[in-house]
C-alpha positions as a Markdown table, in Angstrom:
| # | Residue | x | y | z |
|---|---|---|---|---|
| 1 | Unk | -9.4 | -35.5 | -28.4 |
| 2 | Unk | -7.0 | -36.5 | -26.1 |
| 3 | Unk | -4.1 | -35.4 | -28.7 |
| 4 | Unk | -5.6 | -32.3 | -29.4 |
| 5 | Unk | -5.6 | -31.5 | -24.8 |
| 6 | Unk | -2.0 | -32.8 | -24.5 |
| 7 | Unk | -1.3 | -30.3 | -27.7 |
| 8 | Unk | -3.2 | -27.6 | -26.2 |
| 9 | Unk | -1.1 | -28.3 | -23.1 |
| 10 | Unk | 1.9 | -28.2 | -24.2 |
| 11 | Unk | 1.3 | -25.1 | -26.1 |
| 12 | Unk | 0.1 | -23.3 | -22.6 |
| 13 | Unk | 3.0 | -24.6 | -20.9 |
| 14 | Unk | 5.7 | -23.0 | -23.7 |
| 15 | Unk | 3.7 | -20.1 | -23.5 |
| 16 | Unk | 3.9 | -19.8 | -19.4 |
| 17 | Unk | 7.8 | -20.7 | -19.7 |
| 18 | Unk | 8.8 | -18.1 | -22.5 |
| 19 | Unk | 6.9 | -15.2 | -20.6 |
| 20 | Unk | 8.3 | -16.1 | -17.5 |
| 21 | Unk | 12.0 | -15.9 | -18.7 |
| 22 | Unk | 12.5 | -11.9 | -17.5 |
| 23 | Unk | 14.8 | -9.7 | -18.8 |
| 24 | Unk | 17.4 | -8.8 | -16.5 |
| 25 | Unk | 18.4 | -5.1 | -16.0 |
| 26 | Unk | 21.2 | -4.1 | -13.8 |
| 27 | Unk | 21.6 | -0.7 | -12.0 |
| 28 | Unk | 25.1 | 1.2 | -12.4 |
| 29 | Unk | 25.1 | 3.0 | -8.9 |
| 30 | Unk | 28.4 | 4.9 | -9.7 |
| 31 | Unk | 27.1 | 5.9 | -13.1 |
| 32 | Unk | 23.3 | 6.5 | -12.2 |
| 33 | Unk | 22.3 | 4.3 | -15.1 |
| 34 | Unk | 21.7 | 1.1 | -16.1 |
| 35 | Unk | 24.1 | -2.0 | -18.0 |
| 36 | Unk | 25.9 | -0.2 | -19.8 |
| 37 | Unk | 23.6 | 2.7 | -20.7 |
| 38 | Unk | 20.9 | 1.1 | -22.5 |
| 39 | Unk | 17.4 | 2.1 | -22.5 |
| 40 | Unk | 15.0 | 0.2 | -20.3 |
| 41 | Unk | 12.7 | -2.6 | -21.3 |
| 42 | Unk | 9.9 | -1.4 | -23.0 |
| 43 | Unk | 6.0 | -3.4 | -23.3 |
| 44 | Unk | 7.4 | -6.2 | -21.2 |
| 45 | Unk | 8.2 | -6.7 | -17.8 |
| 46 | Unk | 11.6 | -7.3 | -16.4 |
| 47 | Unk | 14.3 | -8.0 | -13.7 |
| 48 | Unk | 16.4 | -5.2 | -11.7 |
| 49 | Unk | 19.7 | -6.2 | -10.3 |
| 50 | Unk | 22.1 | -4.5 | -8.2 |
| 51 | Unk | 24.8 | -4.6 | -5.9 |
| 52 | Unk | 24.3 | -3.0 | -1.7 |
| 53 | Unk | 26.2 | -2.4 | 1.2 |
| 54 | Unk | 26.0 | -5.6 | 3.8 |
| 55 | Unk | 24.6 | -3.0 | 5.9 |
| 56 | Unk | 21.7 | -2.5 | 3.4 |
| 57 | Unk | 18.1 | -4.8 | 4.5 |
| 58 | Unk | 15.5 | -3.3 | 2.2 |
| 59 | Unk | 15.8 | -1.7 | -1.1 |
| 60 | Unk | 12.4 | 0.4 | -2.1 |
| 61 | Unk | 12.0 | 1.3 | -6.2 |
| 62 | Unk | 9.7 | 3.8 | -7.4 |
| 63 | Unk | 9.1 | 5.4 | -10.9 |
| 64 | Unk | 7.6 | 8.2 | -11.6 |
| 65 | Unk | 6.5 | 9.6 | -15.3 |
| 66 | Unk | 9.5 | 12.1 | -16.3 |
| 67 | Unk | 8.1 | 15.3 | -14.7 |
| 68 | Unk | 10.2 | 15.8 | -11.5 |
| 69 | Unk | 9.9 | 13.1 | -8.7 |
| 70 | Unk | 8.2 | 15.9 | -6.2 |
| 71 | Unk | 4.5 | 16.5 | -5.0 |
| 72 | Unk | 3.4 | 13.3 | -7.3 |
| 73 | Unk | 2.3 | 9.9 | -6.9 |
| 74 | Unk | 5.0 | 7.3 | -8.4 |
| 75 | Unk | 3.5 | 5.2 | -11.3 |
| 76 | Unk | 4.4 | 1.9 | -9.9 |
| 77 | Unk | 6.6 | 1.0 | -6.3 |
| 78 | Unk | 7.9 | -2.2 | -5.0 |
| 79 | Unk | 10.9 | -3.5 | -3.0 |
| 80 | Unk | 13.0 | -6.1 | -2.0 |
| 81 | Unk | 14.6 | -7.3 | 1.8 |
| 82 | Unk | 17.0 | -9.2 | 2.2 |
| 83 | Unk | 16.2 | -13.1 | 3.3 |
| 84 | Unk | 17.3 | -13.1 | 7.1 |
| 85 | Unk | 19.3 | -16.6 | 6.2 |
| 86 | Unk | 21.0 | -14.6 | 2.9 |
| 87 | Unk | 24.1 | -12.7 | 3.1 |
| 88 | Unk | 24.3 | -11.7 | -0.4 |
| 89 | Unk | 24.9 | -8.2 | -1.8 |
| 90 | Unk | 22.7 | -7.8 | -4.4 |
| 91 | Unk | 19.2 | -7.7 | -4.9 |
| 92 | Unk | 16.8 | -9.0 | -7.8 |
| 93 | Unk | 13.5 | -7.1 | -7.7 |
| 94 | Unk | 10.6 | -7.8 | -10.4 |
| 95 | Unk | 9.4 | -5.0 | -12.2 |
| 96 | Unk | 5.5 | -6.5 | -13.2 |
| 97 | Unk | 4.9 | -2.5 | -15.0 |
| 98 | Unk | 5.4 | -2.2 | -18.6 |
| 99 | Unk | 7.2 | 1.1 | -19.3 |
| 100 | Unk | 6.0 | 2.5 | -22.7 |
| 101 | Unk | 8.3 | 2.3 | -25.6 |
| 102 | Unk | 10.2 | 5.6 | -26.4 |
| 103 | Unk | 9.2 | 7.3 | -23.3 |
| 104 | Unk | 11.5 | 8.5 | -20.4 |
| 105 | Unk | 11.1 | 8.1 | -16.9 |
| 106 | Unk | 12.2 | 9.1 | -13.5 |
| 107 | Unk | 13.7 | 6.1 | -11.1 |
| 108 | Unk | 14.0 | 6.5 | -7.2 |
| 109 | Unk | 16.0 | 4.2 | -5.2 |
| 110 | Unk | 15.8 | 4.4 | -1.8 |
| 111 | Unk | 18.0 | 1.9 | 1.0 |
| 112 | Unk | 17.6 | 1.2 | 4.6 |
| 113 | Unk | 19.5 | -0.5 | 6.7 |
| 114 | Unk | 18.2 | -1.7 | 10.2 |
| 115 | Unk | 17.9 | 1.1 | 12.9 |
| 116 | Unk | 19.9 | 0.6 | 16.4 |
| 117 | Unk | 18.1 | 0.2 | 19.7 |
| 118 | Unk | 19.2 | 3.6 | 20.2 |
| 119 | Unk | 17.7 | 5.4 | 17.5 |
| 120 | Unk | 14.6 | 3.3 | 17.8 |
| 121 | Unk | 14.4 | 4.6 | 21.3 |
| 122 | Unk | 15.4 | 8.1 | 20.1 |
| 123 | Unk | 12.4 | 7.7 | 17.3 |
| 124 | Unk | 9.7 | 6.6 | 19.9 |
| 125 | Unk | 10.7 | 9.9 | 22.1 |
| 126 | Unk | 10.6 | 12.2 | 19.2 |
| 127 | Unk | 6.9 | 10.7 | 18.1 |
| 128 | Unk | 5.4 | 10.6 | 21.6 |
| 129 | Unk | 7.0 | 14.0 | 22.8 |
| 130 | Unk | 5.4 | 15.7 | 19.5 |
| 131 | Unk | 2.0 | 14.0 | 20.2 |
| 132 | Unk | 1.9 | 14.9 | 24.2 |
| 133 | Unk | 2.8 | 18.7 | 22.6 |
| 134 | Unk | -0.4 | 18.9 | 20.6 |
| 135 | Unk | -2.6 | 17.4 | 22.9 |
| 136 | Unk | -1.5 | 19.5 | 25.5 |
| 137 | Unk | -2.3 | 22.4 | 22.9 |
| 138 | Unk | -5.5 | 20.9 | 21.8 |
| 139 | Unk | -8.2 | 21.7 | 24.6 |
| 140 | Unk | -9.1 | 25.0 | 26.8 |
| 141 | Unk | -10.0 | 25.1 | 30.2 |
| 142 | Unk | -12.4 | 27.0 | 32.1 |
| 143 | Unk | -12.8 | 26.3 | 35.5 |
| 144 | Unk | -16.2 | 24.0 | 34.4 |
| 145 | Unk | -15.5 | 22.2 | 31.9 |
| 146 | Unk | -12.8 | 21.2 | 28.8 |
| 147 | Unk | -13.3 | 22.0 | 25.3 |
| 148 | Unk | -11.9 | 21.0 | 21.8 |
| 149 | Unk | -10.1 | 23.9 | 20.1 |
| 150 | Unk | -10.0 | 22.1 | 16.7 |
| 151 | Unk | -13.1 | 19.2 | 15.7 |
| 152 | Unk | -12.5 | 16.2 | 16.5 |
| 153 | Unk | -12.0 | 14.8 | 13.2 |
| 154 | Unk | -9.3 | 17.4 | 12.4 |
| 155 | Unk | -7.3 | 16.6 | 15.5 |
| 156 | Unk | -7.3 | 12.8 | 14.5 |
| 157 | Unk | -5.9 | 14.0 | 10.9 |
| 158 | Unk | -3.3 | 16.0 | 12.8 |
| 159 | Unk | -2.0 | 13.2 | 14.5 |
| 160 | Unk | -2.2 | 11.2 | 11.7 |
| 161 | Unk | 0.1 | 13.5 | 10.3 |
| 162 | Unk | 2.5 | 13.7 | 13.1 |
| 163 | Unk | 3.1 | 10.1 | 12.9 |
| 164 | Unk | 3.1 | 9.4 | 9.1 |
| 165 | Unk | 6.4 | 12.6 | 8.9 |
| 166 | Unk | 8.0 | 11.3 | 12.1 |
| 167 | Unk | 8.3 | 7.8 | 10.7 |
| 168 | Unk | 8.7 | 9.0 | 6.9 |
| 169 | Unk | 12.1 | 7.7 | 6.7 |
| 170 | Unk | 11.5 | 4.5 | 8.4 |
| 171 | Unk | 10.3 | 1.3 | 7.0 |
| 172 | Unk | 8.7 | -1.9 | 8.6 |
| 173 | Unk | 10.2 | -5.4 | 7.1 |
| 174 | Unk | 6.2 | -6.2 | 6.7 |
| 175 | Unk | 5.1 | -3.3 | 4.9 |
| 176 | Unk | 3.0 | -2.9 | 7.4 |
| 177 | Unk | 2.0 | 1.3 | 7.5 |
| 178 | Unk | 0.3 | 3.3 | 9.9 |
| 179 | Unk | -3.2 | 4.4 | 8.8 |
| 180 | Unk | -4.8 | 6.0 | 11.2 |
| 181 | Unk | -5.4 | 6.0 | 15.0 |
| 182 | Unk | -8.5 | 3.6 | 16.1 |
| 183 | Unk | -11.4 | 4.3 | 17.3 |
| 184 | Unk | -10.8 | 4.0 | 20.6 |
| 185 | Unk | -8.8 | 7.1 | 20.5 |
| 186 | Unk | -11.3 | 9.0 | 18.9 |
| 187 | Unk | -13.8 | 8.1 | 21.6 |
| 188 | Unk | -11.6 | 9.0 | 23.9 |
| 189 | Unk | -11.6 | 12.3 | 22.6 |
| 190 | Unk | -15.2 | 12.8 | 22.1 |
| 191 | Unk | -15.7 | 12.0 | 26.3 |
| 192 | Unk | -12.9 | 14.3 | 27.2 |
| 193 | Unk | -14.7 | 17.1 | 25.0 |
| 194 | Unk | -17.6 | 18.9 | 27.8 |
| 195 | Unk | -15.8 | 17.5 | 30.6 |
| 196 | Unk | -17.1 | 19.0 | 33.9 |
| 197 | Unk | -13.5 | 19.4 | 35.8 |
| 198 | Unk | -16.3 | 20.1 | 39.1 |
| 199 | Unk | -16.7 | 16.5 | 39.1 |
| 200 | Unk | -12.8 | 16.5 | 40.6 |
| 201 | Unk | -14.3 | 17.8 | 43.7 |
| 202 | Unk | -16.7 | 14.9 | 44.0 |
| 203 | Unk | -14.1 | 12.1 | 42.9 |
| 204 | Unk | -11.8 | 13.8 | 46.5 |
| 205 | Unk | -9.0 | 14.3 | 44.5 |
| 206 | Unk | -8.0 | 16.5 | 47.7 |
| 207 | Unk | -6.7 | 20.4 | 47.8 |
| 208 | Unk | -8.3 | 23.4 | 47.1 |
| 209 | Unk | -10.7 | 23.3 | 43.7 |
| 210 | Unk | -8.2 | 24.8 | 41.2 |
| 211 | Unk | -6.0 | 21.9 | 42.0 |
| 212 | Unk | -8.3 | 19.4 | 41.9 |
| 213 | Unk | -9.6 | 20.9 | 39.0 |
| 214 | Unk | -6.0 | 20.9 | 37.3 |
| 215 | Unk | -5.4 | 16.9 | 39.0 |
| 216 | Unk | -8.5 | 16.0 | 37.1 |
| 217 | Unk | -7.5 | 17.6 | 34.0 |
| 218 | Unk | -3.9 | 16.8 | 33.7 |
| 219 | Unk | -5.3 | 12.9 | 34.0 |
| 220 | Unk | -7.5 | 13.2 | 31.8 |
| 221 | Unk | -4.9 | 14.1 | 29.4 |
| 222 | Unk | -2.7 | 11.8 | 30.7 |
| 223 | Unk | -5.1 | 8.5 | 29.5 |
| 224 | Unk | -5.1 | 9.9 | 26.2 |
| 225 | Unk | -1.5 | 10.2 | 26.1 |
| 226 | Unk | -1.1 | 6.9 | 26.9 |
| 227 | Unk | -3.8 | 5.4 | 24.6 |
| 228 | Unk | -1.9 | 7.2 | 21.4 |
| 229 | Unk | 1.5 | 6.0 | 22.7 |
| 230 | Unk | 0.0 | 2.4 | 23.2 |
| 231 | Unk | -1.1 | 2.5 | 19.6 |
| 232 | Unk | 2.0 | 3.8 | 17.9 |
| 233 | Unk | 4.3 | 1.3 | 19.9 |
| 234 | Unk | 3.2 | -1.7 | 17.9 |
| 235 | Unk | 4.6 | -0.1 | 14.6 |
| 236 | Unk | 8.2 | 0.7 | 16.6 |
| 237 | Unk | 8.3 | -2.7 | 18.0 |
| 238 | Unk | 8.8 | -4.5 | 14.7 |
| 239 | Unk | 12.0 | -4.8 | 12.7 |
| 240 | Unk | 12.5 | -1.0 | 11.6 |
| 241 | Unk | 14.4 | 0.4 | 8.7 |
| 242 | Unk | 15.9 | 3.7 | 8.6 |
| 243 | Unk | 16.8 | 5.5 | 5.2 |
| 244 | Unk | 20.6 | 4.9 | 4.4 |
| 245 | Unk | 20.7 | 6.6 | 1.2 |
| 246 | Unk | 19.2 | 6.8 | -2.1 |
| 247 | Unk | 19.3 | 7.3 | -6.2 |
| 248 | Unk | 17.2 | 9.5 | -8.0 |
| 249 | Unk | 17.9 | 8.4 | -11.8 |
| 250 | Unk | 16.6 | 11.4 | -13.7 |
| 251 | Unk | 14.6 | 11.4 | -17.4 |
| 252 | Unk | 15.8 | 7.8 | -18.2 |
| 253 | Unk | 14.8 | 6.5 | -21.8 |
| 254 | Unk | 12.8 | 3.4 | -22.4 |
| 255 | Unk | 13.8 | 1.4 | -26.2 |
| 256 | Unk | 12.4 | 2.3 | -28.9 |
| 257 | Unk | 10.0 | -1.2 | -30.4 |
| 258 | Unk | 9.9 | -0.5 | -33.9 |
| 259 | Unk | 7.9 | -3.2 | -35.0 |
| 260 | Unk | 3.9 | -2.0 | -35.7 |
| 261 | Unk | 2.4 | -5.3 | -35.4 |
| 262 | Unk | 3.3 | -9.0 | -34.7 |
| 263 | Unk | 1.9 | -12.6 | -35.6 |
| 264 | Unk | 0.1 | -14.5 | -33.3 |
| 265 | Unk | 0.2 | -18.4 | -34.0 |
| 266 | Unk | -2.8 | -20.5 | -32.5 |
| 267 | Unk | -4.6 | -23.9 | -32.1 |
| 268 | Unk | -7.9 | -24.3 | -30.7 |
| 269 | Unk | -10.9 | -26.4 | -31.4 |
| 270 | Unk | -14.0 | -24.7 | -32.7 |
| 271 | Unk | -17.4 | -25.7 | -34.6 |
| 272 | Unk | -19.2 | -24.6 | -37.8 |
| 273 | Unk | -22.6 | -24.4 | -38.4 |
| 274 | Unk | -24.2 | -26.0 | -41.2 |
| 275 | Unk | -27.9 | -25.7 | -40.9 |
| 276 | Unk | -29.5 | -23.3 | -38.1 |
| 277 | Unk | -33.0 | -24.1 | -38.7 |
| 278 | Unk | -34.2 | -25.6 | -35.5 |
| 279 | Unk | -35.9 | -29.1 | -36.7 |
| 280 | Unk | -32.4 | -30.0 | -38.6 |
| 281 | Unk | -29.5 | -28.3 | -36.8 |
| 282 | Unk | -26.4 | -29.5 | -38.1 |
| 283 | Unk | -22.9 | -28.8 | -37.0 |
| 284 | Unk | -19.6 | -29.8 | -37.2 |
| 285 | Unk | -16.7 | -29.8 | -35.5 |
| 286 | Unk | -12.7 | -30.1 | -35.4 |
| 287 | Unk | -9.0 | -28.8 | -34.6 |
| 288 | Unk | -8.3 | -26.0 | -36.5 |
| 289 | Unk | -4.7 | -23.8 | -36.8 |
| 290 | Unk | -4.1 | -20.4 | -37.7 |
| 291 | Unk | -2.6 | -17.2 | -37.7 |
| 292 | Unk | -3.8 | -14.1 | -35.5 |
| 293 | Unk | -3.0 | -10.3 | -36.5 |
| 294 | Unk | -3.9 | -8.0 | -33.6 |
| 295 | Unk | -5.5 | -4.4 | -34.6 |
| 296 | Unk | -3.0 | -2.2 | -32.6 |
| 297 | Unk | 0.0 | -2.3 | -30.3 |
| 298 | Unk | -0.3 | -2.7 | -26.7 |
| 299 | Unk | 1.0 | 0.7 | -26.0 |
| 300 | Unk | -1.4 | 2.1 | -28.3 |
| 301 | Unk | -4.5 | 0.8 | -27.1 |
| 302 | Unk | -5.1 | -2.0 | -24.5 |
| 303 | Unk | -8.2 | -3.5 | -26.1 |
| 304 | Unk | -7.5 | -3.1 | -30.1 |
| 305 | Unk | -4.3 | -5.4 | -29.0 |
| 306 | Unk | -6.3 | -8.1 | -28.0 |
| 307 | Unk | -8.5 | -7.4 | -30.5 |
| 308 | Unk | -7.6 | -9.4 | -33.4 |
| 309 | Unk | -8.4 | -10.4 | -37.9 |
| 310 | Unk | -7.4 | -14.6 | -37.6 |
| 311 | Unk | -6.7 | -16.6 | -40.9 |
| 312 | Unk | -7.0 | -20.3 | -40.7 |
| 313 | Unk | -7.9 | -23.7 | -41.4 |
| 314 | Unk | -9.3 | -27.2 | -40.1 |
| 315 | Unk | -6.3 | -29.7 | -39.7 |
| 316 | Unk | -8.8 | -32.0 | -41.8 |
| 317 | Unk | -12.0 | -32.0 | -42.9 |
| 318 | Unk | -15.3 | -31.7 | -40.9 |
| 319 | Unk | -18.1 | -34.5 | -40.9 |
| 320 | Unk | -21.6 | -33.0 | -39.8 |
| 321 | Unk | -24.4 | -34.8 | -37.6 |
| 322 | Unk | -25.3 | -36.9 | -40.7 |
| 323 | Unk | -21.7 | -38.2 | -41.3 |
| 324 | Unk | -21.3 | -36.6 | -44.1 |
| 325 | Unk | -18.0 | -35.1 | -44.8 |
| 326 | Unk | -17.4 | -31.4 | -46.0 |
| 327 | Unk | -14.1 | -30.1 | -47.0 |
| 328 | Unk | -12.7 | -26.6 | -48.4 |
| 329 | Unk | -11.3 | -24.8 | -51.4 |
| 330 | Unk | -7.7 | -24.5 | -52.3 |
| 331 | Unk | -6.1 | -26.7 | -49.5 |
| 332 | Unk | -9.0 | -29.4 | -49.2 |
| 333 | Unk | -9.8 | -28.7 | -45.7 |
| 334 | Unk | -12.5 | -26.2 | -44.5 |
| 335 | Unk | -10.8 | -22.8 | -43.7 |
| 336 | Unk | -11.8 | -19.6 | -42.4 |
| 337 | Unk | -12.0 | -16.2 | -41.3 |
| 338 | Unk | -12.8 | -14.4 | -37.9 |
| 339 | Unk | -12.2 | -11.8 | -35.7 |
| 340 | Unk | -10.9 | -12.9 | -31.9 |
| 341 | Unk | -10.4 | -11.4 | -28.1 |
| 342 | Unk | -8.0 | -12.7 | -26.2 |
| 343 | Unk | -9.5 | -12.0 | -22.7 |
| 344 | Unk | -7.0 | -13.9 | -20.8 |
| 345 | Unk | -3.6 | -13.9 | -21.4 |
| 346 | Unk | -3.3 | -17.7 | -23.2 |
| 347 | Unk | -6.8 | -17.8 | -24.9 |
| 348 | Unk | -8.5 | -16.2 | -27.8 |
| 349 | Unk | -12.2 | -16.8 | -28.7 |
| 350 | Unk | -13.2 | -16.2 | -32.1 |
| 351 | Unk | -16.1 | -15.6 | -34.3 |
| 352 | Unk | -16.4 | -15.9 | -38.2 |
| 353 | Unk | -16.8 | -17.3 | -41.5 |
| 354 | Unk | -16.0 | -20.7 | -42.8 |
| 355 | Unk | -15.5 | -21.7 | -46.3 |
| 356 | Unk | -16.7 | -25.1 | -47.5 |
| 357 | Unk | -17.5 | -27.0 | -50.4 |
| 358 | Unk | -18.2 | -30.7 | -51.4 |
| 359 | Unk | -15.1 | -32.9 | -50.9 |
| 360 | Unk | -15.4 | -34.3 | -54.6 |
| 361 | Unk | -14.4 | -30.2 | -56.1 |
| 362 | Unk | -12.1 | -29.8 | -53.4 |
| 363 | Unk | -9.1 | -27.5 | -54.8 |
| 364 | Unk | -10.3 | -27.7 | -58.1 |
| 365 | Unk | -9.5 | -24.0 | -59.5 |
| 366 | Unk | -12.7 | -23.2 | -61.9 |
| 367 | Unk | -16.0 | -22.6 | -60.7 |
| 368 | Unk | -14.9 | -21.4 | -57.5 |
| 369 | Unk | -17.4 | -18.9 | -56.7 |
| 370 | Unk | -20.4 | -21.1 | -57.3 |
| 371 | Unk | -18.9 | -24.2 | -55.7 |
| 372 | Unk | -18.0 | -22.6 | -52.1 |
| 373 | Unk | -20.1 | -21.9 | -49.2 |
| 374 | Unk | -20.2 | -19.8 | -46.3 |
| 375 | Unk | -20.9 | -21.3 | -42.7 |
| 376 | Unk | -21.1 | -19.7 | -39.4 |
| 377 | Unk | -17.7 | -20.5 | -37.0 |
| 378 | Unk | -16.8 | -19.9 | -33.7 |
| 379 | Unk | -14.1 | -21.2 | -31.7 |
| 380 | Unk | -11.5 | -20.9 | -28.8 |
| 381 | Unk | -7.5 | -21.2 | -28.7 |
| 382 | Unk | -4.3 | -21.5 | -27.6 |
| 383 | Unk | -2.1 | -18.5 | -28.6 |
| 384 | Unk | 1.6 | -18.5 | -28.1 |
| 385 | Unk | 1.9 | -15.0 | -28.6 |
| 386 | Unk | 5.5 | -15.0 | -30.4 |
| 387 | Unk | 6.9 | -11.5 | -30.9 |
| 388 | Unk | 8.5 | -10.9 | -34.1 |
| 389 | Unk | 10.8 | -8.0 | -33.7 |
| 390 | Unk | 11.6 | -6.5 | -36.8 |
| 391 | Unk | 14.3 | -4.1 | -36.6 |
| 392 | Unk | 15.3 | -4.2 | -33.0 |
């Protein structure tokens, strides 16, 4: 047993090691392309590597299916800052989406480089002076009371939106985005909505009442102001990015895998049923190796690739409850048949057949069919998933 967990190990640790060895790909800025014009990685994940500007902090990738990059959601984003300790000019980002073979794509790079004190100052004007604008716009006045000209949840969108464009080409080092103002800014709203501006007479705001009235009103405003201001300060605060330039890499091709299928070695440990009637159960069990052939590509269909036929046999013969031994045609060991799922990415759990027959007739040729037996197996192994391929 303790072989068969430090085999099992040692298979899982090959396994881990191989499939963390990425490919590296490296963007041609000049050129808009990649290497030396070769089509992307295909069904796998890889590395992208580039060369910046010093000036250049934070590198965002995003790629879209090949069908124009506007008015659609990219397929997968991520990005890369630089280390504030690391003065190197290139970046390594890890692309964990696998691009379907054959298929071409449309590739957005966008760089930032830190913003000045100056235009971060410039940027909180801009944002705040747009929100005081619409706020200002977004109530009448009688001389009662104040009232909402849009609903309250439509001015919170609007605002929303006036934040999200004015910092559209801005980027926080923590990823951190705006989402939406809090609540505290929507209540504020709801209590300035109805309010009775005769109440400024009462508070002595001093004057005549169309002042006070106005006084009252124009604080009113003022708070919420404030609040929204208050809120949108901690996201200009941070370490801020500002678009530099970018690289829209248009209908690039992905490599063409021309292998159908691949093999699929595997060890495991699994158990055959001799005898299922309850009063004399009998089983046996042992280290069995084998080969797996998966029903489909993963680009064809995510489940029929893990879905798999597996070929096998017992490393040596199986000895049931009642120590007797059992062996199997043709190569004197049991062997078998089965179908697997590999639910994780390491293991596969089969179910099948086993073929068995006494170990005195063992590989003897005539009088197969009458000397074999089939048992009920199941079992669970290692895969290491090696790739064979053809024609690449």
């Amino acid at each position: 047993m303790k072989k068969l967990l430090f085999t099992l190990v040692a298979a899982i640790c090959s396994i881990v090691f191989a499939q963390a060895q990425y490919e590296t790909v490296v963007l041609n800025y000049e050129k808009s392309y990649f290497g030396e014009n070769q089509p992307l990685p295909a069904e796998k994940y890889f590395m992208l590597n580039g060369v910046v500007g010093v000036d250049i902090h934070f590198v965002e990738v995003k790629i879209f299916e090949a069908k124009g990059k506007e008015d659609r959601d990219p397929l997968f984003d991520t990005f890369w800052k630089k280390d504030k300790t690391n003065n190197s000019p290139s970046f390594n980002i890890p692309i964990n989406y696998k691009l379907k073979e054959g298929k071409p794509y449309d590739i957005l790079f966008n760089f930032y480089r830190p913003v000045t004190e100056k235009e971060r100052a410039k940027l909180a004007d801009n944002v705040y002076n747009t929100l005081g604008a619409y706020i200002d716009q977004s109530f009448e006045v009688s001389n009662k009371r104040m009232r909402l000209i849009r609903n309250e949840r439509q001015m919170i969108n609007d605002m929303n939106n006036i934040v999200t464009r004015g910092m559209s080409l801005y980027r926080n080092r923590t990823k951190v985005k705006f989402e939406s103002f809090s609540d505290m800014v929507k209540l504020k709203i709801k209590q300035i909505e109805g309010v009775k501006l005769r109440k400024a007479e009462k508070l002595g705001m001093g004057g005549d009442d169309d002042k006070a009235r106005l006084s009252y009103r124009n604080e009113i405003i003022e708070d919420l102001k404030t609040l929204t201001r208050n809120e949108v300060a901690q996201y200009l605060n941070g370490d801020l990015y500002v678009l530099s330039d970018d690289k829209f890499i248009d209908n690039y091709q992905t490599e063409k895998v021309k292998e159908a299928y691949y093999l699929a070695p595997h060890i495991g440990y699994g158990g055959v049923i001799f005898n299922t009637d309850a009063e004399d159960f009998n089983y046996g069990s042992g280290v069995y190796a084998g080969l797996s052939f998966p029903l489909a590509k993963q680009s064809k269909s995510a489940f029929l690739s893990r879905t798999s036929v597996n070929i096998g046999a017992f490393l040596k013969n199986l000895e049931d409850v009642d120590g007797k031994v059992v062996s199997g045609p043709v190569f004197k060991v049991p062997v078998y048949a089965s179908l697997g799922y590999r639910p994780f990415a390491f293991f596969r759990v089969q179910a099948g057949a086993t073929f068995l027959e006494d170990v005195s007739t063992a590989g003897d040729i005539s009088g197969f069919e009458d000397r074999v037996e089939i048992r009920p197996f199941i079992g669970i192994s290692a895969e290491f998933n090696i790739w064979f391929n053809f024609g690449k």
